[in-house]
matplotlib code that plots the C-alpha trace (Angstrom):
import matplotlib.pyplot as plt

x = [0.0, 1.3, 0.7, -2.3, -3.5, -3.6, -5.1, -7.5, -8.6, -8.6, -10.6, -13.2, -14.2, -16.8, -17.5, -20.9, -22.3, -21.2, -22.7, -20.4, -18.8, -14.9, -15.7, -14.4, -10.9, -10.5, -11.2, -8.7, -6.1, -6.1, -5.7, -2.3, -0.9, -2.9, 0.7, -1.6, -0.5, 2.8, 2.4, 3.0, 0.2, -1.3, -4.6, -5.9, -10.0, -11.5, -13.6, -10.7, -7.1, -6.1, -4.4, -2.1, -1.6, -0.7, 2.0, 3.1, 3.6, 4.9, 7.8, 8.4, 8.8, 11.4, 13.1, 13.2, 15.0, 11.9, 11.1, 7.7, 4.8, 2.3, -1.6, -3.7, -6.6, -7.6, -4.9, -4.0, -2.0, -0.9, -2.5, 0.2, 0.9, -1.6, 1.0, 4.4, 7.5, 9.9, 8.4, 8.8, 5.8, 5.1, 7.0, 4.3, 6.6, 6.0, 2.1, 1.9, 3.6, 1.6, -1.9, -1.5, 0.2, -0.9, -4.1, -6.1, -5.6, -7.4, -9.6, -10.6, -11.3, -14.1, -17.6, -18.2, -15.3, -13.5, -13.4, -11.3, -10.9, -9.6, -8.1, -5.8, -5.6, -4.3, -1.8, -0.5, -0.4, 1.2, 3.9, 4.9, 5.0, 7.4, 9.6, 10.1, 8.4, 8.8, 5.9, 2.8, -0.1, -3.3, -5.2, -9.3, -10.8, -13.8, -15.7, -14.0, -15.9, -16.6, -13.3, -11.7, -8.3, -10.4, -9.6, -6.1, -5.7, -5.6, -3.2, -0.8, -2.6, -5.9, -6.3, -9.4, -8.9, -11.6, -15.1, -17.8, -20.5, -19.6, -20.6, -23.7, -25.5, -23.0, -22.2, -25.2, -27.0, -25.6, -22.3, -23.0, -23.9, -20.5, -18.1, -19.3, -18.4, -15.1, -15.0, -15.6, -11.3, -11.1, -9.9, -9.7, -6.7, -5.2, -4.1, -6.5, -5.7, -8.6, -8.7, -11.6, -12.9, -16.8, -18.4, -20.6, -18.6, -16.3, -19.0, -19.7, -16.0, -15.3, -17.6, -16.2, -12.7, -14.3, -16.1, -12.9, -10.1, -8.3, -6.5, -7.2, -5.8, -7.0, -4.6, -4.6, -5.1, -4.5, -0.7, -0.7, 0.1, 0.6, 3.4, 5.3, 3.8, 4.6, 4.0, 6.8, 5.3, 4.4, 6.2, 4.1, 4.3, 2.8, 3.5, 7.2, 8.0, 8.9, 9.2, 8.3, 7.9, 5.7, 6.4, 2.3, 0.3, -3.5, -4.0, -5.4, -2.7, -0.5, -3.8, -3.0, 0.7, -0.8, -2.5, 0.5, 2.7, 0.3, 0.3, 3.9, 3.7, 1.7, 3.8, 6.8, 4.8, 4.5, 8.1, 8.6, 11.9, 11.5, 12.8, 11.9, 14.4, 12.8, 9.4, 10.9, 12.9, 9.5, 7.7, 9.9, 10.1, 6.6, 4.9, 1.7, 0.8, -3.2, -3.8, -3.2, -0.2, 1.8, 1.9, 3.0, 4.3, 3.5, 0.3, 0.2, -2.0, -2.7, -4.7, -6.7, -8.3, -11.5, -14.5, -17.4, -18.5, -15.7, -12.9, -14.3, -14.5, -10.9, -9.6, -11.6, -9.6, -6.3, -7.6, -7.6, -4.7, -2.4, -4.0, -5.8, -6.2, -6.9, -9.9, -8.8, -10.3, -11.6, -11.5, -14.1, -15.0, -17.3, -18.8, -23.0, -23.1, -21.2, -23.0, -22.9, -25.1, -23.1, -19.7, -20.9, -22.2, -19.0, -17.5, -19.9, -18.3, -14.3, -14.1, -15.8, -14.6, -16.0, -14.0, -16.4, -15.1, -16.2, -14.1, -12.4, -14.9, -18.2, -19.6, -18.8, -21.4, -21.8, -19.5, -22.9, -24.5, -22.3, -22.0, -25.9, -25.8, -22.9, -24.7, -28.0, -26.4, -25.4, -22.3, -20.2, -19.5, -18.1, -18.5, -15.3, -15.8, -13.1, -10.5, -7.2, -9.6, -10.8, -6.8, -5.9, -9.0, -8.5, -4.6, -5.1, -7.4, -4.7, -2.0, -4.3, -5.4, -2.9, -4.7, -4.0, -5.7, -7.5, -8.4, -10.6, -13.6, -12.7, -9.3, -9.8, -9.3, -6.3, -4.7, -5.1, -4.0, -0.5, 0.1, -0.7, 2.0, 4.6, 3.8]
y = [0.0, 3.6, 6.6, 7.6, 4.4, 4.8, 8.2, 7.4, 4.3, 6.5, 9.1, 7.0, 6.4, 9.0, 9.2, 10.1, 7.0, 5.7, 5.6, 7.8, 6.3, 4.7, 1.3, 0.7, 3.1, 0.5, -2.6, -1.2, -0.5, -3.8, -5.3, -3.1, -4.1, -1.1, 1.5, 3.8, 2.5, 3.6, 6.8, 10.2, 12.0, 15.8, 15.9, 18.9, 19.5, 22.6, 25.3, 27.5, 27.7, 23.9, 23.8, 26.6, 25.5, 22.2, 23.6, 25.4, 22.5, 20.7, 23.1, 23.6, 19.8, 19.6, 22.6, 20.8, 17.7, 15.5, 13.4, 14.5, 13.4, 15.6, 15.0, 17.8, 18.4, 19.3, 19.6, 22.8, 21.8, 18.3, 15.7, 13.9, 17.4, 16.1, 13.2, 14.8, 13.7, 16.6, 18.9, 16.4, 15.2, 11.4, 10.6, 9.1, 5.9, 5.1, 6.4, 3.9, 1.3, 1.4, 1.8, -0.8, -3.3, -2.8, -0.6, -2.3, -5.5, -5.3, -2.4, -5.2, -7.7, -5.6, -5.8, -2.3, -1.0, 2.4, 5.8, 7.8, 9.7, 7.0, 5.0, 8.2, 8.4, 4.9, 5.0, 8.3, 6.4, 3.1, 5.6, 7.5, 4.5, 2.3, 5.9, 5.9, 9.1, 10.9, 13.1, 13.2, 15.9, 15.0, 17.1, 16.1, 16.0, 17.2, 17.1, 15.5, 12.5, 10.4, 11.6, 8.9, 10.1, 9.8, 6.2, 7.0, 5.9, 8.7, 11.9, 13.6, 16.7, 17.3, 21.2, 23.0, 25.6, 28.8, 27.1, 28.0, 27.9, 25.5, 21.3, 21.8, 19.1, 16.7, 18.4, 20.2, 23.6, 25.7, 26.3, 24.0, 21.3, 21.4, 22.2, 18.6, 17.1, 18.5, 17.8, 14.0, 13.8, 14.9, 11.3, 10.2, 11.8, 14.1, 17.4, 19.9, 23.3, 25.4, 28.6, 29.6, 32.3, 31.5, 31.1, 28.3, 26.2, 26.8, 25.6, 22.5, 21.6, 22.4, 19.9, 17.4, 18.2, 17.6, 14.2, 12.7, 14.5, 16.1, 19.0, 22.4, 25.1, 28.3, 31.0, 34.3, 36.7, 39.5, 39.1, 38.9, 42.1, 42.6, 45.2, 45.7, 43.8, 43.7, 41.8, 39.8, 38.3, 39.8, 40.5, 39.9, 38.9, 36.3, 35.6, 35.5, 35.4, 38.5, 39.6, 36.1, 36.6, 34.9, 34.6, 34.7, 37.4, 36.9, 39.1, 36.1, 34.0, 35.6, 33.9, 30.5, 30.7, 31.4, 28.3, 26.3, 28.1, 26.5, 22.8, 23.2, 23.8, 21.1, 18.8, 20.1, 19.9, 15.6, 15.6, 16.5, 18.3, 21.6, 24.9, 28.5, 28.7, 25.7, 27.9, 31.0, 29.2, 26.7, 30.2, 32.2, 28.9, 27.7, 27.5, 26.8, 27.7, 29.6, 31.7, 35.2, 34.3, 36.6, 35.2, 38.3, 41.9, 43.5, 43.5, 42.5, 39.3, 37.3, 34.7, 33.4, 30.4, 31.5, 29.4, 30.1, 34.0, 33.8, 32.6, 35.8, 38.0, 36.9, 37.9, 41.5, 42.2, 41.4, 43.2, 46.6, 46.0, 45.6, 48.2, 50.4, 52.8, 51.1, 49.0, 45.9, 43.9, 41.1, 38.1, 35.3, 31.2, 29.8, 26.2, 26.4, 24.6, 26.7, 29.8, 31.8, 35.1, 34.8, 35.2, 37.7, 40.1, 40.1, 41.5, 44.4, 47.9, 46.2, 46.6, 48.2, 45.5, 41.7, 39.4, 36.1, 32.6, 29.3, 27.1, 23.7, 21.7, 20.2, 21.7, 25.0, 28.2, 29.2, 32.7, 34.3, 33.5, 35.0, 37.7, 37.8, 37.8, 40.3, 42.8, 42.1, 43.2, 46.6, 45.2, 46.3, 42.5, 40.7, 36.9, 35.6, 32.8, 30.7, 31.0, 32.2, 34.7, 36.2, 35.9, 37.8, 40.6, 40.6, 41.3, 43.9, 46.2, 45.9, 47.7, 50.0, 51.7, 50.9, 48.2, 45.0, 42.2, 39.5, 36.1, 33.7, 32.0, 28.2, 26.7, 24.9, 29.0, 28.9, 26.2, 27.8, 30.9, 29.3, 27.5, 30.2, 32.4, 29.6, 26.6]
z = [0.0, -1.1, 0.6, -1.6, -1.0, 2.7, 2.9, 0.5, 3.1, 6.1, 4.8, 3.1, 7.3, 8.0, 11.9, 11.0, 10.0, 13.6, 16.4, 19.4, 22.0, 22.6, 22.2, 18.5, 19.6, 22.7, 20.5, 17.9, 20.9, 22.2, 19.2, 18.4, 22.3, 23.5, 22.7, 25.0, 27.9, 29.7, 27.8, 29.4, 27.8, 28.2, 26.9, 25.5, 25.0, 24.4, 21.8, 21.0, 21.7, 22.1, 19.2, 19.9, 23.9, 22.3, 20.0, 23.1, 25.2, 22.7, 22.2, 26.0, 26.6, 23.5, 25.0, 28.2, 26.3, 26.5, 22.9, 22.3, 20.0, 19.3, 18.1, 16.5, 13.7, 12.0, 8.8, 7.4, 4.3, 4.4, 6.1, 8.0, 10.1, 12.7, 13.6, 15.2, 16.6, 17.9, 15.2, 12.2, 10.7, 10.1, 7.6, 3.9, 4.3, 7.6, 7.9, 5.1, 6.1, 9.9, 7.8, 5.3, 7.8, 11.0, 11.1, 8.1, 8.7, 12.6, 11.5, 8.6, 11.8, 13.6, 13.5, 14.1, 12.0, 13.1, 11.6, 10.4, 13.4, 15.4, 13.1, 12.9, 16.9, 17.0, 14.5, 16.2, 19.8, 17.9, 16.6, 19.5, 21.6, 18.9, 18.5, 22.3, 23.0, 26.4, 26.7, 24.2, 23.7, 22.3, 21.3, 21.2, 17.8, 18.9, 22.6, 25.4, 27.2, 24.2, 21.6, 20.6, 21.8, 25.7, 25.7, 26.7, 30.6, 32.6, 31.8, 33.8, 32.9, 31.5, 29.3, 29.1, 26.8, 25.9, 26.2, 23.5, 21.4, 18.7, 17.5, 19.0, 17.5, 18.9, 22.1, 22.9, 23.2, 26.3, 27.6, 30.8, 28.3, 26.3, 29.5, 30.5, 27.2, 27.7, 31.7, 30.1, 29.7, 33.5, 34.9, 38.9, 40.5, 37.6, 37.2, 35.6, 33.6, 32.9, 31.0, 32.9, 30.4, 31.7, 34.8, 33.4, 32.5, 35.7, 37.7, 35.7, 35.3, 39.1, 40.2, 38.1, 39.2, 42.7, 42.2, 40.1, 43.2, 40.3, 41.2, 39.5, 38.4, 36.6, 35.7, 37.5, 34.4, 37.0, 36.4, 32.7, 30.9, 27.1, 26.5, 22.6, 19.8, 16.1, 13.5, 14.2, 17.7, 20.9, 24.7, 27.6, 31.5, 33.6, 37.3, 37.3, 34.1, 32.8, 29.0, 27.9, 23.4, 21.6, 18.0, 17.9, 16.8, 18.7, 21.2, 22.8, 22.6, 25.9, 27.7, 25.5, 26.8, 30.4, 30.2, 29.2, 31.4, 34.4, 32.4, 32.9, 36.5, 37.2, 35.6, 37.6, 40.3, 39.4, 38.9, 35.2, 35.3, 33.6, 34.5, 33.4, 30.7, 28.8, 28.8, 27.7, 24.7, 24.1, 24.0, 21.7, 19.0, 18.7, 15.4, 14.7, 10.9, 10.7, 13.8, 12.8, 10.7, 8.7, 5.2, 3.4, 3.8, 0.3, 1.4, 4.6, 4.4, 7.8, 8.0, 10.9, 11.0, 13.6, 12.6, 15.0, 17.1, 19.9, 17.6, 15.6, 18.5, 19.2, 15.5, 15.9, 18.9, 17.1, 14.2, 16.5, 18.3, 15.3, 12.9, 15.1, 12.1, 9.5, 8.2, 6.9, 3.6, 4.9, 2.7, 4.2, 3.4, 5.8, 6.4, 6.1, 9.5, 11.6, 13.3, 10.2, 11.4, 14.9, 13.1, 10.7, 14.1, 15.8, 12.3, 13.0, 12.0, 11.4, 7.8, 4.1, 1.9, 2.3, -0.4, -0.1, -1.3, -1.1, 0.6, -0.7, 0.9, 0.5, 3.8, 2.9, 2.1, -1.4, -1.6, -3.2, 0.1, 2.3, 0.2, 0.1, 4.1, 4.6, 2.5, 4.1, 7.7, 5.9, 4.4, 1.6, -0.1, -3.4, -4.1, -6.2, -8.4, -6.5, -3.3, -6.0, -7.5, -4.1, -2.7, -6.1, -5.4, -1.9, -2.5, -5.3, -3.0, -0.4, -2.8, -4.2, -1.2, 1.0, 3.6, 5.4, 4.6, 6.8, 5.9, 8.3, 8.5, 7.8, 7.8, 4.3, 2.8, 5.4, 3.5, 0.2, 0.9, 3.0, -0.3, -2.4, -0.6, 0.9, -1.4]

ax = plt.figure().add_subplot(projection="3d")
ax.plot(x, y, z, "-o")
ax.set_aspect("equal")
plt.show()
C-alpha cells in the first residue's frame, strides 16, 4: 500500500455514520498491544485555543529535552501534520507502512469498524509509543468525554482551553452542556488546567474536578500584561515570568501561553523536570501555521483560522490592536453549519470591503451567500468565483489603497491561501 492508497482508506471512514462512543478506539487499541499504555500523555480539550496550547507545550517539553509526539486536527496543508514527533511530521513511508500493515488488517477484523478519526488516533499512539516518545499531547478532535483520543488511561494533565459555542449538534446547546463534554477527559486523580474564560462552564467543570479528586488550576489573568507587539510576535508577562515573546500574533494567545505556562507547573509539580528557561525558549520557538499568521508583507496578508462567534471576536480584537487605524479587507470562506449570522455580528463595523469565497470543501457556504448575508447586515460584499480569484481581489485592494488584509472563517481557505503564498 502507497501513501495515496492509505489516505484514500482512512478518509473513506466517516464518523458520522457511527454511532459515538470509545468502544471501536479501545477494541482497535487492544488489538495493536494497546501503545496507550505507559504513555506520558497531556490531553488537551477545548472550543478554541487547544491547538495553539498544544503547540506550546509541545515546544516547551522539547526545549526541556523531553522526545515528544504531538496529536492535532484538524490539517491545514498536508494531512500527516496532525502526527508529530519533535516537530517532524510522520513521515508518507512510515504512515503507510503502519496503515496498510498494522491498522487495516485489525480495522478489517471488527464488527463495528473504526473511523477515520480514530483509526488516525491509534496510528499516532502506535507511533509515538514504537519511536520511544517521552511526553505526548493529544489534542481532542472534537468534545471530550466520548473523543476517541479519551480512551487513553488517565493523563498527567488534562487542558481545558476557551469554552464556546460550537458542534452543538453533537455536544449540545448551552455552555454548561458542552463544559461537560469537555470535563468528560477529567480522569480520577489528575491534574487539571482550565482557562476559565466562563463562569458556566467553571462551575460545571469544578464539580467534576471535585467528584474525580483532580487538582485544578485556573490561571490568575491578573498578572498577565501585554506590553510591545509587532507583526513579528508579541512580549508579555505572567507571574514571574517576565518579557516572555511569543512569535504569535493573537491578542489572545498571551492567555493561551498562560494556560500552558500552568500545564507546565503542574507537571513540575508531578516531577517532570522543567525549568523556566525551557518555557521561555519553548515560547519564543513555537509554530503553529493559521492563527493570525503573517503570510505576506506587500500587502500585509494574515490569515486566521476563527470558525465560529468567539474565535471571531478573538480575530476583531487582534484586528484593533495591530492596525488600530486602518480598516482591513476582509476576505471570508465559511462552512454552512457553523453559526454563520453569529460570526458575521461580531465582524460588525471592522471593515468596508467583504471578499467572499467558497471554501475547498463540500460543507462549505456558497461565496454568493455570504455575500448575500454580509450585505444584508449593511455590508459592503463581493462573491469571487473561487479562493485564488478572491486571494488575487483581496490582495489587489490591499496595494491600491494601502490596507491590510484578513483572511478567516474556515481553515480549508487557510490552507489555500499558506500555499498560495509559501507553497
Amino acid at each position: 500500500m502507497d501513501y495515496n492508497e492509505a489516505l484514500n482508506y482512512i478518509r473513506g471512514k466517516n464518523w458520522k455514520s457511527s454511532a459515538p462512543g470509545l468502544d471501536r478506539t479501545r477494541e482497535l487499541l487492544e488489538r495493536l498491544g494497546n501503545p496507550e499504555q505507559g504513555l506520558r500523555i497531556l490531553h488537551i480539550a477545548g472550543t478554541n485555543g487547544k491547538g495553539s496550547v498544544a503547540a506550546m507545550c509541545s515546544s516547551i517539553l522539547r526545549k526541556a529535552g523531553y522526545k515528544t509526539g504531538l496529536y492535532t486536527s484538524p490539517s491545514i496543508q498536508r494531512y500527516n501534520e496532525r502526527v508529530q514527533i519533535d516537530g517532524e511530521m510522520i513521515p508518507d513511508n512510515v504512515f503507510a507502512a503502519l496503515m496498510g500493515e498494522e491498522i487495516i488488517p485489525q480495522v478489517e477484523q471488527m464488527s463495528d469498524p473504526a473511523t477515520e478519526f480514530e483509526m488516525l488516533t491509534c496510528l499516532a499512539l502506535l507511533w509515538f509509543k514504537r519511536q520511544g516518545c517521552e511526553a505526548v499531547v493529544l489534542e481532542t478532535g472534537m468534545g471530550g468525554e466520548y473523543d476517541s483520543t479519551n480512551a487513553i488511561p488517565c493523563p498527567e494533565v488534562a487542558v481545558i482551553t476557551a469554552i464556546g459555542m460550537d458542534h452543538m449538534e453533537q455536544l449540545g446547546g448551552t455552555i454548561e452542556e458542552i463544559a461537560r463534554t469537555k470535563a468528560g477527559i477529567i480522569k480520577h486523580g489528575c491534574d487539571v488546567v482550565l482557562n476559565g474564560n466562563d463562569p458556566r462552564a467553571n462551575e460545571v467543570i469544578e464539580r467534576v474536578c471535585e467528584q474525580r479528586r483532580a487538582n485544578l488550576t485556573i490561571p490568575d489573568y491578573s498578572t498577565l500584561t501585554k506590553s510591545e507587539a509587532s507583526l513579528k510576535g508579541q512580549y508579555f508577562s505572567y507571574k514571574h515570568y517576565n518579557d516572555l515573546f511569543i512569535p504569535l500574533l493573537g491578542d489572545y494567545q498571551p492567555q493561551n501561553a498562560a494556560v500552558a505556562i500552568e500545564t507546565m507547573l503542574a507537571l513540575k509539580r508531578r516531577g517532570w523536570k522543567l525549568n523556566e528557561q525551557n518555557v521561555r525558549d519553548g515560547l519564543r520557538a513555537v509554530v503553529w501555521p493559521g492563527r493570525f499568521e503573517l503570510l505576506c508583507e506587500q500587502p500585509v496578508f494574515i490569515v486566521d483560522g476563527a470558525h465560529n462567534p468567539q474565535g471571531i471576536a478573538a480575530t476583531v480584537a487582534g484586528i484593533h490592536r495591530y492596525f488600530p487605524q486602518q480598516q482591513p479587507v476582509i476576505l471570508i470562506g465559511i462552512m454552512a453549519d457553523k453559526d454563520v449570522d453569529g460570526m458575521i455580528d461580531k465582524l460588525q463595523g471592522v471593515s468596508d470591503c467583504f471578499i467572499c469565497v467558497t471554501p475547498d470543501n463540500p460543507r462549505a457556504l456558497p461565496a454568493a451567500e455570504l455575500a448575500a448575508k454580509l450585505q444584508m447586515k449593511g455590508m459592503s460584499a463581493q462573491a469571487c468565483e473561487t479562493v485564488s480569484d478572491g486571494i488575487s481581489r483581496a490582495c489587489e485592494i490591499a496595494l491600491s489603497e494601502q490596507r491590510p488584509v484578513i483572511a478567516l472563517g474556515s481553515l480549508y481557505l487557510v490552507g489555500a491561501a499558506r500555499t498560495r503564498f509559501k507553497g
